[in-house]
C-alpha positions as CSV (number, residue, x, y, z in Angstrom):
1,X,25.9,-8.7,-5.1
2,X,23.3,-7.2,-7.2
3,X,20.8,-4.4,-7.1
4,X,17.7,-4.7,-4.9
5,X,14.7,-5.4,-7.1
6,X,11.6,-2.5,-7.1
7,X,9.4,-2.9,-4.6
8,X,5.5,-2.0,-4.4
9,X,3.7,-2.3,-1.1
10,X,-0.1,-2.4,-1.6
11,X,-2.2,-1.0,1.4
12,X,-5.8,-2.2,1.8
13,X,-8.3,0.7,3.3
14,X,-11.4,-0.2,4.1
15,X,-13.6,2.5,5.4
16,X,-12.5,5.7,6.6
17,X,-12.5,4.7,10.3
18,X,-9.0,3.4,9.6
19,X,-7.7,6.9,8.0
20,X,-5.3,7.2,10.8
21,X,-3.9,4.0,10.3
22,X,-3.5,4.3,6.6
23,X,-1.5,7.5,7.1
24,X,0.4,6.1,9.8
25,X,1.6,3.1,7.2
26,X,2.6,5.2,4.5
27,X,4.8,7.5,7.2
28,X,6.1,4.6,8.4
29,X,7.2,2.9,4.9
30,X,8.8,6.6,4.5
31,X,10.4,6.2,7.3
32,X,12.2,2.8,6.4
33,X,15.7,2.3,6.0
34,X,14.8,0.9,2.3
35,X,11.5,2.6,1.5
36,X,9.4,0.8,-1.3
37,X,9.6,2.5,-4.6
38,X,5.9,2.9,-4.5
39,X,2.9,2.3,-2.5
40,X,-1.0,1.5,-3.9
41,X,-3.8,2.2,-1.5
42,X,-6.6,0.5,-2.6
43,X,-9.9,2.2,-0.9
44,X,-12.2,-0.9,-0.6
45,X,-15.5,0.6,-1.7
46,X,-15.9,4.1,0.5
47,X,-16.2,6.9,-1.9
48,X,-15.9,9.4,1.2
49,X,-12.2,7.4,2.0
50,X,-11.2,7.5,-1.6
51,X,-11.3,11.5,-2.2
52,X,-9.7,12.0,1.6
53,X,-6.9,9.7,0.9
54,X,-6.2,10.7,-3.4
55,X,-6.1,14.4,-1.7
56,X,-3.7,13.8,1.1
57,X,-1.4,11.1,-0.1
58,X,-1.1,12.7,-3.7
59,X,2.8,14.5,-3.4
60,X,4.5,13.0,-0.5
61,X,7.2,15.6,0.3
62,X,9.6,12.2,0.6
63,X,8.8,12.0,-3.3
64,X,7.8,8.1,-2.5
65,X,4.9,7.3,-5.3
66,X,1.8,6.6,-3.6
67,X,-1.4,5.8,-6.0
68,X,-4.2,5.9,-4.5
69,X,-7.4,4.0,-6.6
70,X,-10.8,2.3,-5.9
71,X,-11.4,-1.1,-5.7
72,X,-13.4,-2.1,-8.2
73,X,-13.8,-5.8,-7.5
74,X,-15.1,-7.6,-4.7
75,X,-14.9,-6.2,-1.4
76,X,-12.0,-7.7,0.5
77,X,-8.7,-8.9,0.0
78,X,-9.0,-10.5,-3.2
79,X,-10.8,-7.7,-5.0
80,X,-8.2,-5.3,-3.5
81,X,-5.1,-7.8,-4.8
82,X,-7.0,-7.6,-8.3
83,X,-7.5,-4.2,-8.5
84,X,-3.6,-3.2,-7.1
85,X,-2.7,-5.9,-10.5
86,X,-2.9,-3.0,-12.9
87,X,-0.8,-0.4,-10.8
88,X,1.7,-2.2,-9.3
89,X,5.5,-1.8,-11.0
90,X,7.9,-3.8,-8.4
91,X,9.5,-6.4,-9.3
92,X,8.3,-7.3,-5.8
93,X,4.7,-7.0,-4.5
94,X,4.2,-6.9,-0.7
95,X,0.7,-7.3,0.4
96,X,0.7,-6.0,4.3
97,X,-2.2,-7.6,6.6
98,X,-4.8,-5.5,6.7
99,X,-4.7,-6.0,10.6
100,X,-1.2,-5.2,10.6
101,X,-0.4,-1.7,8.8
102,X,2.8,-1.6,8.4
103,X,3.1,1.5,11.2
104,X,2.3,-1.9,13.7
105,X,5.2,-4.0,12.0
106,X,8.5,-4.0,13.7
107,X,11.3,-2.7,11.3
108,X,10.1,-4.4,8.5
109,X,7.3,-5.0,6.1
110,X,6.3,-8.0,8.0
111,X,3.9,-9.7,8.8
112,X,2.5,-10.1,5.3
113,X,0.2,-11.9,3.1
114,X,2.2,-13.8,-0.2
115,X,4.8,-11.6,-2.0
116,X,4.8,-11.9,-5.7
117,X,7.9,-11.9,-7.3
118,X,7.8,-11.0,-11.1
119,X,9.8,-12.8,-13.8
C-alpha cells in the first residue's frame, strides 16, 4: 500500500459569532488520529474575525499549518472555495459544512461538501 496523499481541510468562518466553533474545529482536526497537513480558514468578509483568527491560529503548538486569509470573492461558499484555490497544497481538499465544524463531526472529517482530488 502506498503513502496517504496531503490533505488540506478548508474551514469557512463567517462572522465572529462562530469564533468558538472555528477554534473548536481546528483543536479537533489536531486532535485526529491522521491530522490534515494543513488547514485554510477563510474569514468570509469580517475584518474584526480576520485579525482575531490570523492572531490566534498563527503557530499552533501541534505545528499543523493553519493559513488563515480573507475572502475576497463573493460571500458564501463559493467565494470561500475560490479564495481557499490559491492556498490549498493537498493532494486532497476537504470542504467541511459550514453547519458542521469538524469539532461536530464524529471521528472523521465528515460530513462534507465535494473533495477535490488533484492529478
Amino acid at each position: 500500500m502506498g503513502l496517504a496523499p496531503s490533505v488540506t481541510v478548508v474551514m469557512a468562518a463567517a462572522d465572529i459569532t462562530g469564533w468558538h466553533d472555528v477554534l473548536a474545529g481546528v483543536r479537533s482536526l489536531e486532535r485526529a488520529p491522521a491530522p490534515p497537513d494543513q488547514v485554510v480558514v477563510v474569514v468570509d468578509h469580517d475584518d474584526d474575525l480576520l485579525e482575531r483568527a490570523a492572531d490566534h491560529l498563527a503557530e499552533r503548538p501541534s505545528g499543523m499549518i493553519i493559513d488563515v486569509i480573507a475572502n475576497l470573492g463573493a460571500p458564501g461558499a463559493d467565494g470561500v472555495r475560490e479564495s481557499a484555490r490559491g492556498w490549498t497544497v493537498g493532494e486532497v481538499v476537504v470542504y467541511p459544512e459550514t453547519e458542521s465544524p469538524p469539532a461536530r463531526a464524529t471521528g472523521s472529517l465528515v460530513p462534507c461538501l465535494p473533495v477535490i482530488r488533484r492529478p
